[in-house]
DRENSE-498802 format. One line per 8 residues: their letters; for each residue z, y, x of N, C-alpha, C. Coordinates in steps of 0.02 Angstrom, whole numbers, padded with zeros to 5 digits. Example, Ala and Ser with C-alpha at 12.3 -4.5 7.8 and 13.67 -1.06 7.14 Angstrom:
BEGIN
AS = 00390/-00284/00660/00390/-00225/00615/00390/-00165/00660  00354/-00112/00642/00357/-00053/00684/00394/00002/00645
***
This chain:
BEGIN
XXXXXXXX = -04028/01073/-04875/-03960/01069/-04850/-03960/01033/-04783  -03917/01066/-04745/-03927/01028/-04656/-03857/01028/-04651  -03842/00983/-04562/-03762/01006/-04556/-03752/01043/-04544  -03765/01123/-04556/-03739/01170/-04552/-03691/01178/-04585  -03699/01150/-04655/-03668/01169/-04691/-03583/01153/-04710  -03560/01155/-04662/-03500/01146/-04627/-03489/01141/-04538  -03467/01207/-04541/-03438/01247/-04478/-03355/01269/-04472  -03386/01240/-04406/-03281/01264/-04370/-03266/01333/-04376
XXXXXXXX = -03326/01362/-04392/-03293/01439/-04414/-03290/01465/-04456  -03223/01484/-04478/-03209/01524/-04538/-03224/01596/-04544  -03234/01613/-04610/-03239/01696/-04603/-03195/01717/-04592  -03164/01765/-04541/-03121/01788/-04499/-03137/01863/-04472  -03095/01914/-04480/-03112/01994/-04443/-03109/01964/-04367  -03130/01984/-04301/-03142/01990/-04258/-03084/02042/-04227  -03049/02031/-04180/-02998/02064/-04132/-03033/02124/-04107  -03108/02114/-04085/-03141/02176/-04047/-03194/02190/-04100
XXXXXXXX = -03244/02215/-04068/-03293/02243/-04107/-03344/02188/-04112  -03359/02195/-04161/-03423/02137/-04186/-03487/02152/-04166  -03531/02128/-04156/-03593/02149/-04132/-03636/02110/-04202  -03694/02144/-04223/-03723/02131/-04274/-03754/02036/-04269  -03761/02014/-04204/-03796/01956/-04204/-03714/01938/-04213  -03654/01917/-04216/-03613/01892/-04226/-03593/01900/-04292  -03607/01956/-04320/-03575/01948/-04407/-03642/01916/-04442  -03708/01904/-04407/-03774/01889/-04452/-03761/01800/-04438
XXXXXXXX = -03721/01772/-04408/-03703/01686/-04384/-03630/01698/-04423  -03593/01737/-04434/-03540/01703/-04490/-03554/01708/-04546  -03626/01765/-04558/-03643/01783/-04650/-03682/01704/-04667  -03705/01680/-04597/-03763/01629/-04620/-03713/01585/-04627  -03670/01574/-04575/-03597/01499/-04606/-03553/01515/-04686  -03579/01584/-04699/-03522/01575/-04770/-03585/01565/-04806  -03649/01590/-04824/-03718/01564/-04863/-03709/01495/-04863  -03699/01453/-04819/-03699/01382/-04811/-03648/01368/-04857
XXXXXXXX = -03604/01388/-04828/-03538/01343/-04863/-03515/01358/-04945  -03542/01434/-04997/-03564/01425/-05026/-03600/01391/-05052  -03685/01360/-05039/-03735/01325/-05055/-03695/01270/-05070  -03651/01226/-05021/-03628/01175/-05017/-03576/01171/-05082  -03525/01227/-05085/-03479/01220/-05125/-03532/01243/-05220  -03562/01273/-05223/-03606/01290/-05261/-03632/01196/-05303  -03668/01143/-05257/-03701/01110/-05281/-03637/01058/-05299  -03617/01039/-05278/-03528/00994/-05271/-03516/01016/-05357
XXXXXXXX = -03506/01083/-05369/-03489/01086/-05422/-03520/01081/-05492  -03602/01094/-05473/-03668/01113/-05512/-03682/01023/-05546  -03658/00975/-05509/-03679/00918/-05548/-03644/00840/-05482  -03658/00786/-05516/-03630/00723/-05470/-03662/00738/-05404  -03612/00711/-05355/-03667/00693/-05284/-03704/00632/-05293  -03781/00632/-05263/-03792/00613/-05261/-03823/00550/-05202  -03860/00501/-05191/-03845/00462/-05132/-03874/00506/-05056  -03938/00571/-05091/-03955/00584/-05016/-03882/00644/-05011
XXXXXXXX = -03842/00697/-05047/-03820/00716/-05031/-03750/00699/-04996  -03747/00633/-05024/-03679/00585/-04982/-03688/00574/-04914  -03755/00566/-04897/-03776/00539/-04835/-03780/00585/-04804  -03823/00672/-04824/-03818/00717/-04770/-03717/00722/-04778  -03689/00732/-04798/-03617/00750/-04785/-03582/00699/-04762  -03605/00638/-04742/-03573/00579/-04706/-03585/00601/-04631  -03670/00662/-04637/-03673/00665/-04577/-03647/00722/-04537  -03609/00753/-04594/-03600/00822/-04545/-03530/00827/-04515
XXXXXXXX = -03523/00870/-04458/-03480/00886/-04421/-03416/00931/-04447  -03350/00886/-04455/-03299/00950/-04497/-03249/00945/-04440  -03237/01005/-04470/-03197/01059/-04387/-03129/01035/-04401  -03090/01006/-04343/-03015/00980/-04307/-02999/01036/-04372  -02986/01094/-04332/-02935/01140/-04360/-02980/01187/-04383  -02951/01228/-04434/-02961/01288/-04468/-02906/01344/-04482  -02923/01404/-04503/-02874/01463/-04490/-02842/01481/-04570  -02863/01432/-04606/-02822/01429/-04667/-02790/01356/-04690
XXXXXXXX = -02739/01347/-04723/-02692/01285/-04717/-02753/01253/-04762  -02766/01287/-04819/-02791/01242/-04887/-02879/01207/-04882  -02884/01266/-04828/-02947/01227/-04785/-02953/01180/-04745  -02915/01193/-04684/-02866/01125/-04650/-02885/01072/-04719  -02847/01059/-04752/-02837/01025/-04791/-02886/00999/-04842  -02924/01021/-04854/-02977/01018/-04889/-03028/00956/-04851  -03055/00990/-04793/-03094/00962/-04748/-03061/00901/-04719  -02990/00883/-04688/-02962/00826/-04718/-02983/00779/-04736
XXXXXXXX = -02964/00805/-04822/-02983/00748/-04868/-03057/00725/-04870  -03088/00783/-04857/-03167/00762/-04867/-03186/00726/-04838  -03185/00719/-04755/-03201/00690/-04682/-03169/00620/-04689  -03092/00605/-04732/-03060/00553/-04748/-03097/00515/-04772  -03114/00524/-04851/-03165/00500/-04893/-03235/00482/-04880  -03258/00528/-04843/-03321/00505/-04807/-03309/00452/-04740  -03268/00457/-04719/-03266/00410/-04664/-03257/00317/-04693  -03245/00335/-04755/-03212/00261/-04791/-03260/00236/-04830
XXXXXXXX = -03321/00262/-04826/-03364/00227/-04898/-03378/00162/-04901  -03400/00150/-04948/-03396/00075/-04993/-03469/00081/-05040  -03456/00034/-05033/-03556/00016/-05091/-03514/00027/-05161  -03464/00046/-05184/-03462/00082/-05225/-03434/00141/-05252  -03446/00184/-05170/-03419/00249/-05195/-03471/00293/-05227  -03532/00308/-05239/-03581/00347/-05299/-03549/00350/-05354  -03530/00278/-05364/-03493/00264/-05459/-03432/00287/-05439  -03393/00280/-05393/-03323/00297/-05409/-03343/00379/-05410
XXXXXXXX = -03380/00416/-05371/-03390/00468/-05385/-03408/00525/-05445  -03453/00482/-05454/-03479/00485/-05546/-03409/00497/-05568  -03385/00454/-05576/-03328/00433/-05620/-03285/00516/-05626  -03244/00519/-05560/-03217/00557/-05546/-03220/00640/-05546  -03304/00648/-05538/-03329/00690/-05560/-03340/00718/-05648  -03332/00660/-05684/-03350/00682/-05768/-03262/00673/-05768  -03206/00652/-05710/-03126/00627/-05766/-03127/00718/-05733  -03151/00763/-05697/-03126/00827/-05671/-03134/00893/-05692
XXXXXXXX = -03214/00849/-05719/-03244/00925/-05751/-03268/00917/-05794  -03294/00860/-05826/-03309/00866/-05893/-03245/00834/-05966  -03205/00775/-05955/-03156/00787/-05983/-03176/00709/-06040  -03141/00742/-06089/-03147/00708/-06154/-03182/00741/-06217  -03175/00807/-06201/-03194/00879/-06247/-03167/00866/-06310  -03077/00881/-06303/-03049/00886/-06355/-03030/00951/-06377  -03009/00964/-06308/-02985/01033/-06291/-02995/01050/-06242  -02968/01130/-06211/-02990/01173/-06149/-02933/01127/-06113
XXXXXXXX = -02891/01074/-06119/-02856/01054/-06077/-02858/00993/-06053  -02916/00953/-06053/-02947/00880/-06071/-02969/00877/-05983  -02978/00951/-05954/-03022/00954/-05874/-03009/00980/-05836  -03020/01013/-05790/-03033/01062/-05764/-03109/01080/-05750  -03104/01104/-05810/-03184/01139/-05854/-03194/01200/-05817  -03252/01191/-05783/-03282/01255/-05721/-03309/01302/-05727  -03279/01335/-05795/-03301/01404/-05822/-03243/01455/-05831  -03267/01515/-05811/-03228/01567/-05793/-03175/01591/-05861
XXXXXXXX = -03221/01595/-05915/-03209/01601/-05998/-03138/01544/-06002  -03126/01493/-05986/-03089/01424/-06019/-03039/01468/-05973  -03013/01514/-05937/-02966/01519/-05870/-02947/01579/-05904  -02977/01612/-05949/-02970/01691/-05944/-02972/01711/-06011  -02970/01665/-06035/-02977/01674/-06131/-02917/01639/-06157  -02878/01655/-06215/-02809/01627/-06227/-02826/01567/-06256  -02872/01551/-06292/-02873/01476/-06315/-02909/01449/-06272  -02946/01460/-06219/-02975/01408/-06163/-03029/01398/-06195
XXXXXXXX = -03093/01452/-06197/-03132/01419/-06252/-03184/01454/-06190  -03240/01416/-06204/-03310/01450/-06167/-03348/01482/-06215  -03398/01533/-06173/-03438/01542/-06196/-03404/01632/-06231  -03326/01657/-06182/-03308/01681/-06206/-03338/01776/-06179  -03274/01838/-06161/-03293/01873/-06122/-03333/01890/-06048  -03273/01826/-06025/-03293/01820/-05955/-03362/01830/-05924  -03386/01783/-05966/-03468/01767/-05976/-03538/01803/-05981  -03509/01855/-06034/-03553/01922/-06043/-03536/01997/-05986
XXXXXXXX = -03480/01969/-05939/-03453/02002/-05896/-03501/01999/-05834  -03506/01919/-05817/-03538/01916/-05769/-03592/01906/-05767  -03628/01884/-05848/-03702/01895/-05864/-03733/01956/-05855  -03685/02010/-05852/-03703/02077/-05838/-03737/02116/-05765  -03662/02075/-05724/-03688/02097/-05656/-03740/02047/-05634  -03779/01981/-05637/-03843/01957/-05628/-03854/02019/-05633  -03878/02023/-05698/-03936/02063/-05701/-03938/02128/-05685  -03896/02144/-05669/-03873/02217/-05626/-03908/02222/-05554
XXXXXXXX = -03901/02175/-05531/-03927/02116/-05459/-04005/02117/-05481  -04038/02107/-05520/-04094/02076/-05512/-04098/01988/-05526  -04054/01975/-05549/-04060/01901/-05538/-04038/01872/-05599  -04075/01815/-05632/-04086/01769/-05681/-04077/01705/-05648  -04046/01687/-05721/-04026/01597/-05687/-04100/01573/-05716  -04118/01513/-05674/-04163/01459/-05711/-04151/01457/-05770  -04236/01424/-05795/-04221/01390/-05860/-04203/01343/-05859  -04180/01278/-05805/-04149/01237/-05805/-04104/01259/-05814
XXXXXXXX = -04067/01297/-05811/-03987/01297/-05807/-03955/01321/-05877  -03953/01241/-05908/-03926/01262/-05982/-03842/01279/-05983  -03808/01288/-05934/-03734/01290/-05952/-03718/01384/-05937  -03650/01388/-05953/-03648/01461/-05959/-03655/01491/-05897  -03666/01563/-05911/-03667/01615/-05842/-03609/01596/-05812  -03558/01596/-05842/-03500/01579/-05803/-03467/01522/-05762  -03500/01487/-05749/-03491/01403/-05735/-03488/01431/-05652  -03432/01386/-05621/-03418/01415/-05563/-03470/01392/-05530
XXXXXXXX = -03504/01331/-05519/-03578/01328/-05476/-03617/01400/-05490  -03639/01449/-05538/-03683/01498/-05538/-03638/01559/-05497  -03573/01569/-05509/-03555/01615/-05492/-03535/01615/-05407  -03529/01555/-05387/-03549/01545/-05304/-03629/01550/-05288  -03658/01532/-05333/-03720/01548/-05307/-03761/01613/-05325  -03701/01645/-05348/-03725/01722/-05344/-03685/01762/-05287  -03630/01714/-05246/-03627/01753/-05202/-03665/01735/-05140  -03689/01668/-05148/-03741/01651/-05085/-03798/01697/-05074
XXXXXXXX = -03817/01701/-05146/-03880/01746/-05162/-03875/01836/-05127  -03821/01867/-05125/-03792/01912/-05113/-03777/01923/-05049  -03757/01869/-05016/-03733/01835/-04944/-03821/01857/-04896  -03863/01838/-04942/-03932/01821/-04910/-03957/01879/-04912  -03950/01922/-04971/-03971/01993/-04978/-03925/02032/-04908  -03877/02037/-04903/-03839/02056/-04852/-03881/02046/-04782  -03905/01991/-04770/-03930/01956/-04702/-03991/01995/-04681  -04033/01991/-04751/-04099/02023/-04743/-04086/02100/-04758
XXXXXXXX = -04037/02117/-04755/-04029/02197/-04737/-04029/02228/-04680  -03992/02187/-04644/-03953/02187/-04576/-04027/02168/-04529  -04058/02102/-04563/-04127/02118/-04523/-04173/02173/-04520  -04161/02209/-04563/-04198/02264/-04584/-04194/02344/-04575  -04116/02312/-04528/-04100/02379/-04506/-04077/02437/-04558  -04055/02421/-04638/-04060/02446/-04682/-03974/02423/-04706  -03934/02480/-04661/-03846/02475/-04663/-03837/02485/-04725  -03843/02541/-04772/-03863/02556/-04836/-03849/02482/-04897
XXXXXXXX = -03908/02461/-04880/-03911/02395/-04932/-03862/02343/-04893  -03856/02341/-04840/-03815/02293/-04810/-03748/02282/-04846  -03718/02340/-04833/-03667/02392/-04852/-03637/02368/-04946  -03699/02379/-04989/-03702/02377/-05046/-03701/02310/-05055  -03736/02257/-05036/-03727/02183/-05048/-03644/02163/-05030  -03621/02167/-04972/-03555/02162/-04940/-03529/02186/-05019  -03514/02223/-05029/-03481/02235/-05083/-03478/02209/-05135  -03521/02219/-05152/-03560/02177/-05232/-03534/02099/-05223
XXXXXXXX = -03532/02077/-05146/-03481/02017/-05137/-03406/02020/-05155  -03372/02066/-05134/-03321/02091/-05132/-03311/02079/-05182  -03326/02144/-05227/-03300/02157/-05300/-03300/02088/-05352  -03364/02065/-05353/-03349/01993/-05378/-03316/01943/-05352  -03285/01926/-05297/-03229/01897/-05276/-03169/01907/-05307  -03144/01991/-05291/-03100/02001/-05320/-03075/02012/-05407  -03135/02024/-05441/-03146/02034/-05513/-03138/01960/-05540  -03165/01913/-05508/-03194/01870/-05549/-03166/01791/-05512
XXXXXXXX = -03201/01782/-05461/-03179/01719/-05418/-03115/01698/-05406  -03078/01758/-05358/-03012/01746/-05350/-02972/01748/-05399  -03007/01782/-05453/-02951/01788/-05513/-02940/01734/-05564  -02986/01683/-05558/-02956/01607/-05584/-02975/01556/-05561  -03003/01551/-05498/-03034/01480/-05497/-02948/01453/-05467  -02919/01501/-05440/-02857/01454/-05428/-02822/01403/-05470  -02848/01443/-05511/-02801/01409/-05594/-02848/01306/-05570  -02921/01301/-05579/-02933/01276/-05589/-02944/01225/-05539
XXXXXXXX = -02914/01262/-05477/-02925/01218/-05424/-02862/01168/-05419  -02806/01210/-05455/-02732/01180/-05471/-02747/01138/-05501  -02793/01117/-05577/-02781/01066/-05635/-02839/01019/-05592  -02874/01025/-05551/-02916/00964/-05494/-02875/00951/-05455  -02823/00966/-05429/-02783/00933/-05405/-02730/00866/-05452  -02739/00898/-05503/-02695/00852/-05555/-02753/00807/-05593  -02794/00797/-05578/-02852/00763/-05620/-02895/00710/-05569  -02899/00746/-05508/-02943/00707/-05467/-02938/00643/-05428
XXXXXXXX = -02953/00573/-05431/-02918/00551/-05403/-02950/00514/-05352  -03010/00568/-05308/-03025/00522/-05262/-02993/00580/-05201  -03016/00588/-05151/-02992/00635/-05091/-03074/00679/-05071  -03122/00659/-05113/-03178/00712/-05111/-03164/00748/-05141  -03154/00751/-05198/-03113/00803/-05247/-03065/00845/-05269  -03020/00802/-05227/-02938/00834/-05207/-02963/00902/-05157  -02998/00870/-05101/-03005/00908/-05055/-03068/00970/-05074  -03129/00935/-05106/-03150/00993/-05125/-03102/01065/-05168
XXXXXXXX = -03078/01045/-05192/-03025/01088/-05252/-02962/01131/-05184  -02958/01108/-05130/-02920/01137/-05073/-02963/01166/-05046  -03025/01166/-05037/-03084/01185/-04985/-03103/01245/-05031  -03111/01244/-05084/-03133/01322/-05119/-03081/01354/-05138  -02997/01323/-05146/-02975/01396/-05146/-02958/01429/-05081  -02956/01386/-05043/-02934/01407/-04978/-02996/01453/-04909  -03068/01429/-04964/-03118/01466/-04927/-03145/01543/-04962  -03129/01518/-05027/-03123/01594/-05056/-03084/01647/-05058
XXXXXXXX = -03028/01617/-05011/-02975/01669/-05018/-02981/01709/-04944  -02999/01656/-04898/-03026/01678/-04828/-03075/01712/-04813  -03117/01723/-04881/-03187/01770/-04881/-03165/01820/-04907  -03118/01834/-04973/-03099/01892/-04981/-03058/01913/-04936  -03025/01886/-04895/-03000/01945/-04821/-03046/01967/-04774  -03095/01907/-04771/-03152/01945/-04728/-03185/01990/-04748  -03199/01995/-04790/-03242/02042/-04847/-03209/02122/-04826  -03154/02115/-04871/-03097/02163/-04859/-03092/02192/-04787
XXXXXXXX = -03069/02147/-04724/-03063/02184/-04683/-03145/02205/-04640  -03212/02184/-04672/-03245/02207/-04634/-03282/02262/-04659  -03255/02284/-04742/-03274/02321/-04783/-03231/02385/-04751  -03151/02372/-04734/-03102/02422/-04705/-03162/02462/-04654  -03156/02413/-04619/-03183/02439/-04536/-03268/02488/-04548  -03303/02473/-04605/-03344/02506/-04581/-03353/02580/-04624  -03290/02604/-04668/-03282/02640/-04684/-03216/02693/-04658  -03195/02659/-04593/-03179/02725/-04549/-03210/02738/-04506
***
Protein backbone atom coordinates (compact mmCIF):
# COMPACT_ATOMS: atom_id res chain seq x y z
CA UNK A 1 0.00 0.00 0.00
CA UNK A 2 1.55 3.56 -1.04
CA UNK A 3 -0.02 7.09 -1.21
CA UNK A 4 -1.56 6.35 -4.04
CA UNK A 5 -3.99 5.10 -2.54
CA UNK A 6 -5.94 8.13 -2.32
CA UNK A 7 -6.32 10.42 -5.35
CA UNK A 8 -7.97 13.74 -6.29
CA UNK A 9 -9.46 11.81 -8.94
CA UNK A 10 -12.58 10.35 -9.05
CA UNK A 11 -13.96 7.91 -11.51
CA UNK A 12 -15.58 10.23 -13.81
CA UNK A 13 -16.71 9.82 -17.90
CA UNK A 14 -14.48 12.28 -19.66
CA UNK A 15 -16.19 15.34 -21.79
CA UNK A 16 -13.91 14.23 -24.90
CA UNK A 17 -12.50 11.14 -25.87
CA UNK A 18 -10.36 9.16 -23.59
CA UNK A 19 -7.19 7.92 -24.75
CA UNK A 20 -6.27 4.43 -23.41
CA UNK A 21 -3.17 5.78 -21.20
CA UNK A 22 -5.85 7.97 -19.41
CA UNK A 23 -8.56 5.34 -18.59
CA UNK A 24 -5.33 2.76 -17.62
CA UNK A 25 -4.36 5.92 -14.55
CA UNK A 26 -8.09 6.10 -13.43
CA UNK A 27 -8.49 1.98 -13.57
CA UNK A 28 -5.15 2.05 -11.46
CA UNK A 29 -6.76 5.03 -8.91
CA UNK A 30 -10.04 2.93 -8.49
CA UNK A 31 -7.65 -0.64 -7.92
CA UNK A 32 -6.14 1.54 -5.18
CA UNK A 33 -8.94 2.87 -3.61
CA UNK A 34 -10.64 -0.40 -3.57
CA UNK A 35 -7.41 -2.16 -1.96
CA UNK A 36 -7.69 0.63 0.56
CA UNK A 37 -11.42 0.44 1.16
CA UNK A 38 -11.15 -3.53 0.92
CA UNK A 39 -8.46 -3.75 4.00
CA UNK A 40 -10.32 -0.84 6.36
CA UNK A 41 -13.02 -3.27 6.28
CA UNK A 42 -11.16 -6.84 6.24
CA UNK A 43 -9.88 -6.24 9.95
CA UNK A 44 -8.54 -3.23 12.73
CA UNK A 45 -6.00 -0.66 11.40
CA UNK A 46 -3.18 -1.24 12.27
CA UNK A 47 -0.03 1.06 13.54
CA UNK A 48 1.93 0.73 10.04
CA UNK A 49 -1.36 1.20 8.22
CA UNK A 50 -2.24 4.42 10.38
CA UNK A 51 1.03 5.82 9.56
CA UNK A 52 1.01 5.14 5.72
CA UNK A 53 -2.62 7.01 5.80
CA UNK A 54 -1.35 9.82 8.14
CA UNK A 55 0.83 10.03 5.16
CA UNK A 56 -1.21 10.33 2.29
CA UNK A 57 -2.46 13.14 0.30
CA UNK A 58 -6.56 13.68 0.35
CA UNK A 59 -7.99 15.79 -2.35
CA UNK A 60 -9.61 19.61 -1.27
CA UNK A 61 -12.57 18.69 -3.36
CA UNK A 62 -14.22 15.80 -4.99
CA UNK A 63 -17.11 15.33 -7.61
CA UNK A 64 -19.33 13.49 -5.23
CA UNK A 65 -20.85 15.19 -1.90
CA UNK A 66 -20.51 11.78 0.20
CA UNK A 67 -16.92 11.62 -0.88
CA UNK A 68 -16.26 15.23 -0.19
CA UNK A 69 -17.30 14.11 2.96
CA UNK A 70 -15.88 11.08 3.68
CA UNK A 71 -12.27 12.20 3.02
CA UNK A 72 -13.14 15.06 5.42
CA UNK A 73 -13.62 13.09 8.16
CA UNK A 74 -10.73 10.89 7.47
CA UNK A 75 -7.96 13.73 6.88
CA UNK A 76 -9.85 15.27 10.25
CA UNK A 77 -9.08 12.23 12.28
CA UNK A 78 -5.82 11.69 11.00
CA UNK A 79 -4.69 15.10 11.43
CA UNK A 80 -5.64 14.79 15.37
CA UNK A 81 -3.93 11.65 16.60
CA UNK A 82 -3.18 10.85 20.07
CA UNK A 83 -1.07 7.93 21.64
CA UNK A 84 -4.30 6.57 22.00
CA UNK A 85 -5.94 6.41 18.90
CA UNK A 86 -5.00 2.36 17.78
CA UNK A 87 -7.30 1.51 20.96
CA UNK A 88 -9.82 4.00 20.34
CA UNK A 89 -9.76 2.48 16.95
CA UNK A 90 -9.95 -1.07 17.96
CA UNK A 91 -12.69 -0.10 19.94
CA UNK A 92 -14.71 1.47 17.35
CA UNK A 93 -13.99 -0.89 14.90
CA UNK A 94 -15.52 -4.20 16.96
CA UNK A 95 -18.72 -1.25 18.44
CA UNK A 96 -19.30 -1.12 14.06
CA UNK A 97 -18.85 -4.33 12.81
CA UNK A 98 -18.68 -6.81 15.03
CA UNK A 99 -21.41 -5.87 17.64
CA UNK A 100 -22.55 -7.82 20.67
CA UNK A 101 -23.91 -10.86 18.45
CA UNK A 102 -27.29 -10.87 19.71
CA UNK A 103 -28.82 -10.13 16.69
CA UNK A 104 -28.44 -8.98 12.90
CA UNK A 105 -29.07 -5.58 14.62
CA UNK A 106 -26.27 -5.40 17.36
CA UNK A 107 -23.78 -3.79 14.02
CA UNK A 108 -23.38 -2.99 11.07
CA UNK A 109 -22.34 -6.58 10.21
CA UNK A 110 -20.37 -6.46 6.70
CA UNK A 111 -22.08 -9.17 5.01
CA UNK A 112 -24.18 -8.95 2.06
CA UNK A 113 -26.64 -12.02 3.45
CA UNK A 114 -27.47 -9.82 7.04
CA UNK A 115 -28.79 -6.78 4.27
CA UNK A 116 -30.65 -9.07 1.96
CA UNK A 117 -32.14 -11.84 4.03
CA UNK A 118 -35.41 -11.03 6.16
CA UNK A 119 -34.09 -12.09 9.48
CA UNK A 120 -30.54 -10.54 8.96
CA UNK A 121 -28.89 -13.76 9.23
CA UNK A 122 -25.46 -14.74 7.44
CA UNK A 123 -24.33 -17.26 5.80
CA UNK A 124 -27.54 -16.82 3.79
CA UNK A 125 -28.40 -16.65 -0.30
CA UNK A 126 -26.48 -13.79 -0.97
CA UNK A 127 -23.45 -15.77 -0.27
CA UNK A 128 -23.82 -18.77 -2.55
CA UNK A 129 -24.67 -15.94 -5.11
CA UNK A 130 -21.50 -14.45 -5.00
CA UNK A 131 -19.58 -17.61 -4.16
CA UNK A 132 -20.65 -18.43 -7.56
CA UNK A 133 -19.36 -15.67 -9.61
CA UNK A 134 -15.57 -16.11 -7.82
CA UNK A 135 -15.51 -18.97 -9.20
CA UNK A 136 -16.97 -18.13 -12.43
CA UNK A 137 -13.81 -15.59 -12.39
CA UNK A 138 -11.31 -18.03 -11.60
CA UNK A 139 -10.82 -16.90 -8.22
CA UNK A 140 -10.75 -18.49 -4.63
CA UNK A 141 -10.52 -16.75 -1.43
CA UNK A 142 -7.52 -17.78 0.87
CA UNK A 143 -7.46 -20.24 3.34
CA UNK A 144 -7.00 -17.58 5.67
CA UNK A 145 -10.07 -16.14 5.03
CA UNK A 146 -12.41 -17.84 7.46
CA UNK A 147 -15.45 -15.35 7.16
CA UNK A 148 -18.16 -15.59 4.46
CA UNK A 149 -17.88 -15.06 0.60
CA UNK A 150 -19.97 -12.32 1.29
CA UNK A 151 -18.21 -10.04 3.73
CA UNK A 152 -17.88 -6.70 2.07
CA UNK A 153 -13.85 -6.67 2.36
CA UNK A 154 -13.97 -9.91 -0.26
CA UNK A 155 -16.46 -8.52 -2.44
CA UNK A 156 -14.32 -5.18 -2.98
CA UNK A 157 -11.60 -7.22 -3.43
CA UNK A 158 -13.13 -8.96 -6.13
CA UNK A 159 -13.64 -5.91 -7.76
CA UNK A 160 -9.96 -4.79 -7.38
CA UNK A 161 -9.12 -8.19 -8.64
CA UNK A 162 -11.31 -7.52 -11.79
CA UNK A 163 -10.13 -3.80 -11.91
CA UNK A 164 -6.51 -5.50 -12.48
CA UNK A 165 -7.76 -8.09 -14.92
CA UNK A 166 -9.19 -5.08 -16.89
CA UNK A 167 -5.60 -3.23 -16.79
CA UNK A 168 -3.75 -6.23 -17.99
CA UNK A 169 -6.08 -6.46 -20.91
CA UNK A 170 -5.75 -3.11 -22.07
CA UNK A 171 -1.95 -3.87 -21.79
CA UNK A 172 -2.42 -6.56 -23.94
CA UNK A 173 -4.12 -5.01 -26.45
CA UNK A 174 -6.88 -7.63 -25.85
CA UNK A 175 -10.39 -5.07 -26.02
CA UNK A 176 -12.31 -8.38 -25.82
CA UNK A 177 -11.24 -9.33 -22.23
CA UNK A 178 -10.93 -5.73 -21.36
CA UNK A 179 -14.43 -5.30 -22.33
CA UNK A 180 -15.53 -8.51 -20.31
CA UNK A 181 -13.73 -7.57 -16.96
CA UNK A 182 -15.37 -3.82 -17.20
CA UNK A 183 -18.42 -5.58 -16.94
CA UNK A 184 -18.10 -8.35 -14.71
CA UNK A 185 -17.32 -4.99 -12.63
CA UNK A 186 -20.40 -3.54 -13.58
CA UNK A 187 -22.78 -6.26 -13.08
CA UNK A 188 -21.51 -6.92 -9.60
CA UNK A 189 -21.79 -3.38 -8.60
CA UNK A 190 -25.05 -3.24 -9.67
CA UNK A 191 -26.33 -6.87 -8.54
CA UNK A 192 -24.71 -6.89 -5.46
CA UNK A 193 -22.62 -3.77 -4.02
CA UNK A 194 -24.90 -1.01 -4.73
CA UNK A 195 -27.69 -3.01 -3.76
CA UNK A 196 -26.93 -2.95 0.05
CA UNK A 197 -23.96 -1.72 1.26
CA UNK A 198 -25.99 1.52 1.48
CA UNK A 199 -28.09 -0.01 3.98
CA UNK A 200 -24.94 -0.60 5.93
CA UNK A 201 -23.12 2.34 5.39
CA UNK A 202 -26.41 4.10 6.97
CA UNK A 203 -26.28 1.83 10.40
CA UNK A 204 -22.05 3.06 10.51
CA UNK A 205 -23.16 6.13 10.52
CA UNK A 206 -25.38 5.43 13.57
CA UNK A 207 -22.79 3.23 15.36
CA UNK A 208 -19.51 4.83 14.66
CA UNK A 209 -18.17 7.11 16.84
CA UNK A 210 -14.93 8.18 15.74
CA UNK A 211 -14.72 10.38 12.22
CA UNK A 212 -12.44 7.43 10.62
CA UNK A 213 -15.43 5.55 10.48
CA UNK A 214 -18.10 7.95 9.99
CA UNK A 215 -16.16 8.99 7.09
CA UNK A 216 -15.08 5.70 5.93
CA UNK A 217 -18.97 4.63 5.78
CA UNK A 218 -19.37 8.20 3.49
CA UNK A 219 -16.25 7.30 1.41
CA UNK A 220 -17.71 3.84 0.17
CA UNK A 221 -21.04 4.77 -0.47
CA UNK A 222 -20.24 7.69 -2.16
CA UNK A 223 -17.23 5.95 -4.13
CA UNK A 224 -19.27 3.11 -5.14
CA UNK A 225 -21.86 4.90 -6.44
CA UNK A 226 -19.36 7.11 -8.52
CA UNK A 227 -17.91 3.86 -10.02
CA UNK A 228 -21.15 2.57 -10.99
CA UNK A 229 -21.66 5.77 -13.18
CA UNK A 230 -18.34 5.41 -14.44
CA UNK A 231 -18.69 1.96 -15.23
CA UNK A 232 -22.03 2.65 -16.86
CA UNK A 233 -21.10 5.54 -18.82
CA UNK A 234 -17.88 4.04 -20.13
CA UNK A 235 -19.61 0.73 -20.78
CA UNK A 236 -22.42 3.22 -22.85
CA UNK A 237 -19.66 4.71 -24.96
CA UNK A 238 -17.96 1.74 -26.09
CA UNK A 239 -20.91 0.03 -27.30
CA UNK A 240 -21.95 2.68 -29.80
Amino acid sequence: MTDELISGVEPQPDDGEVTVSELLDVLRQRCATYTLLSRLYRQEIDQELLDEMHAMLYPAQAVDDDIYTGYLYIATYLSNLWSGSLNELKIDFARCFLGHGVDGFSAAYPYESVYTSEKRLMMQAARDEVLAIYRAYGIEKTPAWKEGEDHLALELEFERVMCDKAIQAFLDDDSAKAHEALAAQFGFLKDHLVAWVPMLTADMKGFAQTKMYLGLAYLTEGFLRADYHFLKDLLSDEAE
